[in-house]
KOLKOL-343587 format. One line per field, with one value per residue: y, z negated, x negated of N, C-alpha, C, O, CB in turn; residue number from 1; residue in one letter. Coordinates in steps of 0.05 Angstrom, whole numbers. Glycine has a CB too. Example, Ala and Ser with C-alpha at 12.3 -4.5 7.8 and 13.67 -1.06 7.14 Angstrom:
2
nY <- (-114	-45)
nZ <- (-156	-142)
nX <- (-264	-257)
caY <- (-90	-21)
caZ <- (-156	-143)
caX <- (-246	-273)
cY <- (-66	1)
cZ <- (-156	-157)
cX <- (-264	-258)
oY <- (-66	23)
oZ <- (-169	-161)
oX <- (-285	-268)
cbY <- (-89	-12)
cbZ <- (-181	-114)
cbX <- (-226	-282)
seq <- (1	2)
type <- (A	S)
***
This chain:
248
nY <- (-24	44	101	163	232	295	341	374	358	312	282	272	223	195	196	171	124	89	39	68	60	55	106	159	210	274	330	399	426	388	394	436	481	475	425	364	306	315	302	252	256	278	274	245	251	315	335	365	381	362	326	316	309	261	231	231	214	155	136	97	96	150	195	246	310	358	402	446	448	412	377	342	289	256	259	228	177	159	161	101	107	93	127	165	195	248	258	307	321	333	324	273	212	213	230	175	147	172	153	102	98	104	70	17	24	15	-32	-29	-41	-60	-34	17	11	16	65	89	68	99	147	148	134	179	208	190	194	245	268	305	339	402	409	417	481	546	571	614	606	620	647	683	720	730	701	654	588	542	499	436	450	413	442	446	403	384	416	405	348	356	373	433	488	506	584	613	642	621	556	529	572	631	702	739	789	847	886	871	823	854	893	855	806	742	687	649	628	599	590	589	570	624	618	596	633	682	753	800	787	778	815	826	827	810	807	766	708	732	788	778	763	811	846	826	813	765	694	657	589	554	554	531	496	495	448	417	431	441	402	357	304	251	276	313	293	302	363	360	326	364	408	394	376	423	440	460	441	379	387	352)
nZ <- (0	19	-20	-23	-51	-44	-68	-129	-171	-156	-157	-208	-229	-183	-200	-249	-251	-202	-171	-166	-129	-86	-75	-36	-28	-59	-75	-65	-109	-157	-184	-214	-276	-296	-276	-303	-309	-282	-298	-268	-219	-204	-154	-110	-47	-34	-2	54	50	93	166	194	159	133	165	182	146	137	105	68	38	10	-37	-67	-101	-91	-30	16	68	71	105	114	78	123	169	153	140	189	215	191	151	78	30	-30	-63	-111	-165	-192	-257	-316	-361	-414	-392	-343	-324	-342	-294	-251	-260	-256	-208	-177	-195	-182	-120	-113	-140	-193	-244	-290	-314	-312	-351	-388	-394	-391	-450	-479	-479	-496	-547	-569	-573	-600	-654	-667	-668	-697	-734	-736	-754	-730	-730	-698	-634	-584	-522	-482	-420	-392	-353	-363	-368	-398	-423	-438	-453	-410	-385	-377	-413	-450	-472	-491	-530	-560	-574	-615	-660	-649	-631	-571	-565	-520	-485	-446	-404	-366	-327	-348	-339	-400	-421	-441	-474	-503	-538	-570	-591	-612	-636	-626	-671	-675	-629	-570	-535	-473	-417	-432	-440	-385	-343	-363	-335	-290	-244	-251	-251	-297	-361	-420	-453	-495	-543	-594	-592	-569	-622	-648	-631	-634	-687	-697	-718	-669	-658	-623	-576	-510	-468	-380	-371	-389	-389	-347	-295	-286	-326	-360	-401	-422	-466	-489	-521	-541	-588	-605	-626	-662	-703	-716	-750	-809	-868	-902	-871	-848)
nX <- (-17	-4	-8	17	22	69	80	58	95	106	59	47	75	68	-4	4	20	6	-33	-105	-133	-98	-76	-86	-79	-65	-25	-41	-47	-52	-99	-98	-88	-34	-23	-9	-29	-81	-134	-135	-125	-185	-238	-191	-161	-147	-78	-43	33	51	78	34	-5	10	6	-45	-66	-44	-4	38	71	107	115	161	184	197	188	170	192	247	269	229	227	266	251	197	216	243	200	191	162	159	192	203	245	253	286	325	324	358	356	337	345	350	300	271	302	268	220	230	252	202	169	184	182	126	122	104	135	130	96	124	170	141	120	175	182	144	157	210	201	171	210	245	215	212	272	314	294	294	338	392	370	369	344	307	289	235	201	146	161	214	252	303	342	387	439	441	395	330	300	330	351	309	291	340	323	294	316	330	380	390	387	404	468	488	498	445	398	371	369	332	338	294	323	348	324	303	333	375	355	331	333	284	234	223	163	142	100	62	7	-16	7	14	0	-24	3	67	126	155	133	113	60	26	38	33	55	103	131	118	151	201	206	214	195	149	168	137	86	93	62	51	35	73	124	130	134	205	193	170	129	155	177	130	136	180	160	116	142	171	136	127	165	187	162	191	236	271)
caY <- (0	65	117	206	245	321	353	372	342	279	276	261	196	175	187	152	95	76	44	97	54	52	126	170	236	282	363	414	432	362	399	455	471	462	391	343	287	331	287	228	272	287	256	247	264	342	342	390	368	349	303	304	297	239	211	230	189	138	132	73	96	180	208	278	319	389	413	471	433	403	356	323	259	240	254	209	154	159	141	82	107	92	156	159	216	244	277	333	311	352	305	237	193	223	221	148	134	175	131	65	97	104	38	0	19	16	-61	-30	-40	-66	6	46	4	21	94	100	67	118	171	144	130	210	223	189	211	275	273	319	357	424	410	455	514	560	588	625	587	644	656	708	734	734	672	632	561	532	466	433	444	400	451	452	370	380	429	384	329	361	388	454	495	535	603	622	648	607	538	534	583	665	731	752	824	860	907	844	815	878	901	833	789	709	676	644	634	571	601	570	585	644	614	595	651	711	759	819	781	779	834	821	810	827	789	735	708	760	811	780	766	841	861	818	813	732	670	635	564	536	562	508	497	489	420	401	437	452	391	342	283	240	287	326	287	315	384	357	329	396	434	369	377	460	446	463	412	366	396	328)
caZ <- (0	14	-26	-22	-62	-27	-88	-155	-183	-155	-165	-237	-224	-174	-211	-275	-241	-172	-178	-158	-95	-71	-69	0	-19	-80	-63	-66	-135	-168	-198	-225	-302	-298	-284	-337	-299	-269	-290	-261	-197	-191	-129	-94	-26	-30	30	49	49	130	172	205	146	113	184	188	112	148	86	79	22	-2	-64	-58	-110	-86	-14	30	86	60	129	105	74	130	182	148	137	230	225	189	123	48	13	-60	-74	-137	-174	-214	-279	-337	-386	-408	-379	-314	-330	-339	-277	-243	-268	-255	-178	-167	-206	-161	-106	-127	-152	-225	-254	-325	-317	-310	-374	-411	-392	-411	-468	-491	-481	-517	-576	-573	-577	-628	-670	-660	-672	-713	-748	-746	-765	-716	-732	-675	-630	-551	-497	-472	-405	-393	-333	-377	-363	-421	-413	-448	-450	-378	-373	-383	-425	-467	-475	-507	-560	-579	-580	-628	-667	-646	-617	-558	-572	-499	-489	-435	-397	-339	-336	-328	-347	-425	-413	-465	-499	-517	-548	-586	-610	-613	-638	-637	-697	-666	-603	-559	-516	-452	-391	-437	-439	-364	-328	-369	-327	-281	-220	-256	-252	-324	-375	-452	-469	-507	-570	-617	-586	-576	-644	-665	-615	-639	-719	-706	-712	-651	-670	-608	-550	-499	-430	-368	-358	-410	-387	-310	-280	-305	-325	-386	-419	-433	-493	-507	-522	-567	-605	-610	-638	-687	-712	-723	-768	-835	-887	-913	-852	-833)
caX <- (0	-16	13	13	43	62	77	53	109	109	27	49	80	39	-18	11	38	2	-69	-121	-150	-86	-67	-93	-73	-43	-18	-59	-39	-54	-126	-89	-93	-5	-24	-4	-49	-98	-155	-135	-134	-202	-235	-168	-161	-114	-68	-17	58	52	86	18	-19	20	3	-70	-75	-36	8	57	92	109	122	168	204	211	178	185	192	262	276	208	229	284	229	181	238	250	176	181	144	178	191	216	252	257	318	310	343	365	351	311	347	347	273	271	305	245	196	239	244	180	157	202	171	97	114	97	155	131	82	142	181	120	126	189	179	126	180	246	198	169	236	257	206	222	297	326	276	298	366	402	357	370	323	314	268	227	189	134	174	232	276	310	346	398	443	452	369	316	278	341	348	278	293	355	312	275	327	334	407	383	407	422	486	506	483	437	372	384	342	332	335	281	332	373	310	290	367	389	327	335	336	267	236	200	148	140	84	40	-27	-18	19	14	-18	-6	32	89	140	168	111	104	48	21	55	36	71	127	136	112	175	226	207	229	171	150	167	115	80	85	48	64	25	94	153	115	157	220	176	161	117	169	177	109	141	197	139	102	162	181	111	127	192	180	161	218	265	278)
cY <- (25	94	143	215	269	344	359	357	315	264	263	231	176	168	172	123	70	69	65	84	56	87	148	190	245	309	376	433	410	376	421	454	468	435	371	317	291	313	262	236	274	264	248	264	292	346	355	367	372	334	296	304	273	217	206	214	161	126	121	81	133	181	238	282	343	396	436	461	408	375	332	292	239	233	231	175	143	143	119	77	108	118	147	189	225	266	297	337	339	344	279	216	185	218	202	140	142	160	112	64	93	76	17	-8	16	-21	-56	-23	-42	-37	23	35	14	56	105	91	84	141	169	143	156	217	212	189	246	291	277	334	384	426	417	476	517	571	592	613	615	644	677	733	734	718	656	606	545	506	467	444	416	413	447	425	368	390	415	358	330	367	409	470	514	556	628	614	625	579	549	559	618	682	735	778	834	875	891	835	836	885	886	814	767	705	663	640	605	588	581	582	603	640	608	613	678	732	780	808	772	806	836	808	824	824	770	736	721	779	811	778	788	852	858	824	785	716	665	601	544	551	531	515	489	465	404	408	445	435	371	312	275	255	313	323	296	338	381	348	354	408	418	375	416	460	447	431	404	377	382	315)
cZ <- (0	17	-29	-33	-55	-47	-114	-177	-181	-149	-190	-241	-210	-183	-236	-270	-216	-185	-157	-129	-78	-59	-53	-1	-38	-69	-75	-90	-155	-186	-223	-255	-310	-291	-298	-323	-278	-267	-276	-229	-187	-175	-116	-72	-36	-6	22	49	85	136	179	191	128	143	188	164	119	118	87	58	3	-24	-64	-94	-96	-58	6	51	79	77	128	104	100	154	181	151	178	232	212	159	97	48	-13	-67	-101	-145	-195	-235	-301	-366	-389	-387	-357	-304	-321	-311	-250	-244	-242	-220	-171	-180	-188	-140	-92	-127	-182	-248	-290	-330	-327	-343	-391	-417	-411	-441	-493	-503	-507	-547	-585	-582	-601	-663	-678	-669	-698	-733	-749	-745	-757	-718	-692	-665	-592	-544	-480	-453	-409	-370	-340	-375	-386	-403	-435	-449	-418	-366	-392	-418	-457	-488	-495	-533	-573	-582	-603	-657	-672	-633	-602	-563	-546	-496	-461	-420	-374	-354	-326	-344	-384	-419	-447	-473	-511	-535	-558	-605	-625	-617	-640	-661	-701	-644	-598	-541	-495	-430	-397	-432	-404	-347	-340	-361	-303	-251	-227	-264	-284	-341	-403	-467	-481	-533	-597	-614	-588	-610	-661	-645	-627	-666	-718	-707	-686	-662	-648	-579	-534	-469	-415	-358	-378	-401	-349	-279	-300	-302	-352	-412	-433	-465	-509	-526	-544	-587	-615	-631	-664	-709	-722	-748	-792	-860	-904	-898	-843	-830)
cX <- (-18	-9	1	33	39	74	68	75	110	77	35	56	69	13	-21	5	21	-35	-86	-127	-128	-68	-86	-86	-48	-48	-40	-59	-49	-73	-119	-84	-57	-2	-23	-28	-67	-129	-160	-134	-163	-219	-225	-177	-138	-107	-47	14	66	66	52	-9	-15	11	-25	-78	-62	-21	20	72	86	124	136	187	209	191	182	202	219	275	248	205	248	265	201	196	237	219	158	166	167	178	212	223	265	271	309	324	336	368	338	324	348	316	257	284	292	229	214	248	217	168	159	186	144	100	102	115	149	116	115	156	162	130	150	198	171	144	202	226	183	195	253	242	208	255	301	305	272	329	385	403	361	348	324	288	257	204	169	146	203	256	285	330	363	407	447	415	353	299	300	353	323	282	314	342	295	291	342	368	392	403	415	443	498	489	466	403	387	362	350	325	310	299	340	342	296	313	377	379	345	337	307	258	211	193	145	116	63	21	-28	-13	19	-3	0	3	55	106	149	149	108	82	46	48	68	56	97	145	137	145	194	233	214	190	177	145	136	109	75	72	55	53	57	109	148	137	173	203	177	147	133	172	155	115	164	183	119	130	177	164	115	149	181	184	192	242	274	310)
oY <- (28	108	146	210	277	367	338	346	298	242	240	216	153	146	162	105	46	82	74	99	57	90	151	200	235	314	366	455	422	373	424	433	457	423	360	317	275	309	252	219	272	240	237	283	287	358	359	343	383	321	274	302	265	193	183	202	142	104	122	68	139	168	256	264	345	397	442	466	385	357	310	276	215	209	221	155	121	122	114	56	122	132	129	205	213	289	300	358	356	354	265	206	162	206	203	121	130	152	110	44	74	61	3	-31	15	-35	-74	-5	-30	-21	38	52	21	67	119	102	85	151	182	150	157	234	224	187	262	315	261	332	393	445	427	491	503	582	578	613	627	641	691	758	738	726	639	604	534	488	486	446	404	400	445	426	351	378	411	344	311	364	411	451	533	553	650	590	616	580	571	560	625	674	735	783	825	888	894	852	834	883	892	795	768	725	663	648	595	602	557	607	605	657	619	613	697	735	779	826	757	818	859	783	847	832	754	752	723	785	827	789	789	870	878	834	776	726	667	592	527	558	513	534	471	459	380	388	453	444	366	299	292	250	327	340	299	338	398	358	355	415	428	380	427	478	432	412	418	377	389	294)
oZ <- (-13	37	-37	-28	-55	-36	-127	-198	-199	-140	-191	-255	-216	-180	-244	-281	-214	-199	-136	-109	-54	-39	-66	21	-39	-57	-92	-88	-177	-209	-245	-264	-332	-297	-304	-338	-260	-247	-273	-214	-163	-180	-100	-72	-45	11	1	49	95	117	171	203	111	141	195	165	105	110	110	60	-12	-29	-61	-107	-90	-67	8	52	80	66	138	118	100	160	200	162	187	244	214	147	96	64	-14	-77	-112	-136	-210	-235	-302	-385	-371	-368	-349	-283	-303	-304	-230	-222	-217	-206	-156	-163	-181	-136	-67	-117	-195	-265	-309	-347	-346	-361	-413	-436	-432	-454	-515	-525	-527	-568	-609	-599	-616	-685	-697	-675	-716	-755	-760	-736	-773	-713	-672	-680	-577	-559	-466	-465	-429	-370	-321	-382	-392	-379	-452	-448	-404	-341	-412	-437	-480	-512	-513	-554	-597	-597	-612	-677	-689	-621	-612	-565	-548	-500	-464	-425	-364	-376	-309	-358	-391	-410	-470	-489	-536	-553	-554	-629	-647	-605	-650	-675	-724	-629	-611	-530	-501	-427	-380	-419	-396	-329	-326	-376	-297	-235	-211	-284	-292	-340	-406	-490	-481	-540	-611	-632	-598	-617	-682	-656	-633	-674	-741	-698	-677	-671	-657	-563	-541	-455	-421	-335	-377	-400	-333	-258	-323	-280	-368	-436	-451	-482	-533	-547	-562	-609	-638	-655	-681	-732	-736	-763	-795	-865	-916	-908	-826	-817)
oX <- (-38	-6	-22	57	16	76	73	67	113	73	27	42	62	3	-42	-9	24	-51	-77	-127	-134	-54	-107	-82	-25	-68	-54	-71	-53	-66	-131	-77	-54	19	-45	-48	-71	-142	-183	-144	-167	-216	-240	-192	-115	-120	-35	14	85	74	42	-30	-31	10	-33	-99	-71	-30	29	93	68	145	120	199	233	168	206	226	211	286	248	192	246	260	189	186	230	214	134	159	188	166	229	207	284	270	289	337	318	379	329	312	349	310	239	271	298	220	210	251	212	157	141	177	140	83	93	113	159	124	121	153	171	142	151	216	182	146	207	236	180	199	269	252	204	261	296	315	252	341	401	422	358	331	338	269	273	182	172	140	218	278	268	331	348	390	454	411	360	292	291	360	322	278	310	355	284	277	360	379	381	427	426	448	521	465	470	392	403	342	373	303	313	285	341	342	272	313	386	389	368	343	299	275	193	210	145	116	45	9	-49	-30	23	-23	24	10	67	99	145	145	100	81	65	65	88	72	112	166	150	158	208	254	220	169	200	124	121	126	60	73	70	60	59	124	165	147	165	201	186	151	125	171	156	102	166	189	111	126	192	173	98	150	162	199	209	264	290	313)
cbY <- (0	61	108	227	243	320	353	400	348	270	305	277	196	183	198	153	110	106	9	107	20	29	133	159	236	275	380	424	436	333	411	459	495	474	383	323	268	362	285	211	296	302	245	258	242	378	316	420	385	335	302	311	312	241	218	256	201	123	143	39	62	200	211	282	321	415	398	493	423	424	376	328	256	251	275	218	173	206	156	80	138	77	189	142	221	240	256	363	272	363	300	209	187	257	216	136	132	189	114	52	121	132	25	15	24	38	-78	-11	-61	-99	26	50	-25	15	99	105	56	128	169	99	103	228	221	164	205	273	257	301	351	445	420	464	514	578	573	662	558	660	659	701	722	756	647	650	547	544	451	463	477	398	486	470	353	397	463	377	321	382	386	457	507	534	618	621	679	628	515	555	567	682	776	740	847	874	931	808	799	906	905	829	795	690	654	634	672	537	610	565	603	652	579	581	643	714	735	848	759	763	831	803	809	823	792	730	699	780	819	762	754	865	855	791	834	710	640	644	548	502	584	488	488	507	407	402	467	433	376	342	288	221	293	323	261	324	394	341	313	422	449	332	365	487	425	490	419	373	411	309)
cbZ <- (-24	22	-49	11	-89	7	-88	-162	-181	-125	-170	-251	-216	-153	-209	-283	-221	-134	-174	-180	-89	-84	-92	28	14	-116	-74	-42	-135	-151	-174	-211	-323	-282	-283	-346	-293	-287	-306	-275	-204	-209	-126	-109	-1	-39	53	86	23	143	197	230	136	99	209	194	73	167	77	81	0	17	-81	-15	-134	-120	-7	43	88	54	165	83	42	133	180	119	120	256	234	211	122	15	35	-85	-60	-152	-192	-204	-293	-329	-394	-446	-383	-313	-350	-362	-279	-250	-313	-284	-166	-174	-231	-150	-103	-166	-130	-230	-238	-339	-269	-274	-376	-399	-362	-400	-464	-468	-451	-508	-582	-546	-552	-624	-663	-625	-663	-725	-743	-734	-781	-712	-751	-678	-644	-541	-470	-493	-390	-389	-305	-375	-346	-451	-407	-446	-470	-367	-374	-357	-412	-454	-441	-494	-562	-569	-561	-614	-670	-633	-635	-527	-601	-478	-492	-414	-391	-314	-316	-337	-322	-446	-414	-463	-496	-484	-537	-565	-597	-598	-665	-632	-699	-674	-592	-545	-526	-438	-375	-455	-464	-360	-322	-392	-322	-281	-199	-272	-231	-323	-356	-473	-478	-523	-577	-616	-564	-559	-650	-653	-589	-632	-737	-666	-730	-629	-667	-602	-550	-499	-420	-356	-371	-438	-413	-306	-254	-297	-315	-378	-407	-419	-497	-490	-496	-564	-596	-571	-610	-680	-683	-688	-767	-841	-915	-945	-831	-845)
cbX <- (19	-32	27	12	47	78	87	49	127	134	3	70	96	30	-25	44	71	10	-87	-154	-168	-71	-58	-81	-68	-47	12	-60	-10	-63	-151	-69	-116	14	-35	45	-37	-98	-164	-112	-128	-216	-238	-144	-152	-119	-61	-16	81	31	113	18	-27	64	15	-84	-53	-59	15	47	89	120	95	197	203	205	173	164	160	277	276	206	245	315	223	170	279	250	157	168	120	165	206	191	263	232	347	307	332	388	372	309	356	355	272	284	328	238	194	277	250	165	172	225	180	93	87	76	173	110	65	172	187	81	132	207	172	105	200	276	182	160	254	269	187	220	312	346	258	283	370	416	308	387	292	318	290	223	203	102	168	236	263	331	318	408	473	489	349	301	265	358	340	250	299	384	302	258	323	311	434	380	394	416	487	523	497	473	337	429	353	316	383	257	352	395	302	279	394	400	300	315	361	264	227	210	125	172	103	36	-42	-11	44	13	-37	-20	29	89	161	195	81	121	45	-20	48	13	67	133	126	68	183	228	231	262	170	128	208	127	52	110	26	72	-20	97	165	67	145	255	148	143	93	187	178	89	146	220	126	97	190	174	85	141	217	203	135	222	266	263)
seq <- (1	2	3	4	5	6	7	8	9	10	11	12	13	14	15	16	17	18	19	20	21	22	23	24	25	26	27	28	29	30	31	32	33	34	35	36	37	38	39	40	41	42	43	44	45	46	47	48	49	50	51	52	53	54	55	56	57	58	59	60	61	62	63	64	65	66	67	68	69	70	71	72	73	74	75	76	77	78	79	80	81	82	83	84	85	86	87	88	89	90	91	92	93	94	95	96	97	98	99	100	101	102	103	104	105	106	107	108	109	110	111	112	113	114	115	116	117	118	119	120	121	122	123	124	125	126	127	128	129	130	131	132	133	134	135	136	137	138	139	140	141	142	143	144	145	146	147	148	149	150	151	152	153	154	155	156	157	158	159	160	161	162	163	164	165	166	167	168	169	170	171	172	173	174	175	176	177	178	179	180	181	182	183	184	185	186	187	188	189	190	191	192	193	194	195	196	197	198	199	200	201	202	203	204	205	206	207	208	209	210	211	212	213	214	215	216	217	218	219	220	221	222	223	224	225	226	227	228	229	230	231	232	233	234	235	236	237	238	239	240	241	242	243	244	245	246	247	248)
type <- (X	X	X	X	X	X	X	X	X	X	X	X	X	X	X	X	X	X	X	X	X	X	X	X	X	X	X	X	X	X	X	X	X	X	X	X	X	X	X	X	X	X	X	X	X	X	X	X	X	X	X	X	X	X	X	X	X	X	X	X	X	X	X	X	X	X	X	X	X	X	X	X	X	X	X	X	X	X	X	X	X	X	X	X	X	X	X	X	X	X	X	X	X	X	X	X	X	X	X	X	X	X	X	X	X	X	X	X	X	X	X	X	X	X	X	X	X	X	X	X	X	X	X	X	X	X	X	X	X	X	X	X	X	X	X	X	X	X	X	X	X	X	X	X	X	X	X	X	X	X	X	X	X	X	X	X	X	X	X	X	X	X	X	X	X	X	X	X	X	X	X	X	X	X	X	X	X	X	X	X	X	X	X	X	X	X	X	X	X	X	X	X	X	X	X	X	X	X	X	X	X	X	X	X	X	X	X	X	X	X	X	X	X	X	X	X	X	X	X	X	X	X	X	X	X	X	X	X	X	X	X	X	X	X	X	X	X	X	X	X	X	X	X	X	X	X	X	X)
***
């Protein structure tokens, strides 16, 4: 077999999952420090998300979650090559049935059981440990994330009530988070993205905390919340690990 993955997202799986001799090519992002399996990347071929580089790797089996190029996978399918397309779940178990695609068609099916093994038992370490303490999921370009996301699956996994106002992802305006402070706040993206190509930027952690007057319960990274994957559970572990002693 021989498998490419043409996104950073679906580098993660492939490189989890697929043995190394057998994989011919991860995106041109794979090295990147938002890489959750960045090192298992290095020495990999980086190809673009091509038809006529999945052809020049002579790839027998693709890995896609998200590409520009959206006619991609059906095009690859006309010429004969697997593709595994991957859903963009809003919770674990959506997660898990990421893995248990891609396992499938790898032949590493007991890999992927392991995987999500790893996961459900992050997560259930993790459960309930801030009691349904409230708190806002906060971008550096100013985005929060409630129920009906992934990011927001995590903080209830953890314990937490996101304290955006409605489901889905939308803008935290700064007066609202100055007038109208959280109760607390999950940082998401700062140490990676905070920086001046973003239109909407307040700084690191400190600041926001000097703005609001609330704690930041966890700054997380975007190798954890970057795509919907297993390590997500990493992130409900981080913020399990932040709850105050005996909050269990």
């Amino acid at each position: 077999m021989r498998v490419m993955s043409v996104d950073q997202c679906a580098d993660q799986y492939v490189l989890a999952l697929a043995p190394r001799a057998e994989i011919v090519g991860v995106s041109k992002r794979a090295l990147n420090g938002d890489s959750n399996q960045r090192d298992l990347a290095i020495g990999l071929p980086e190809r673009r998300p091509t038809m006529e580089s999945v052809l020049g790797a002579r790839a027998t089996l693709v890995v896609r979650y998200c590409t520009a190029d959206a006619r991609l996978s059906d095009a690859l399918r006309q010429r004969g090559i697997a593709v595994v397309q991957l859903d963009d779940p809003n919770d674990f178990p959506g997660i898990a049935g990421n893995i248990r695609a891609v396992a499938r068609a790898l032949g590493r099916e007991r890999d992927g059981e392991a995987l999500v093994g790893r996961m459900n038992a992050e997560l259930a370490a993790s459960r309930g440990a801030w009691r349904g303490a409230r708190a806002l999921y906060l971008t550096p370009d100013g985005f929060t994330a409630g129920d009906g996301t992934l990011v927001g699956a995590t903080m209830r996994a953890a314990g937490l009530t996101p304290e955006a106002k409605s489901p889905g992802y939308g803008p935290a305006p700064l007066e609202a988070l100055v007038l109208q402070p959280p109760a607390a706040l999950v940082l998401a993206f700062f140490a990676d993205l905070a920086g001046g190509r973003h239109h909407w930027n307040i700084g690191g952690a400190g600041r926001v905390e000097s703005l609001t007057g609330r704690p930041v319960i966890a700054s997380l990274p975007g190798s954890i919340v970057g795509c919907p994957a297993w390590f997500a559970a990493d992130g409900a572990v981080a913020l399990a690990r932040a709850a105050p002693a005996g909050g269990r």
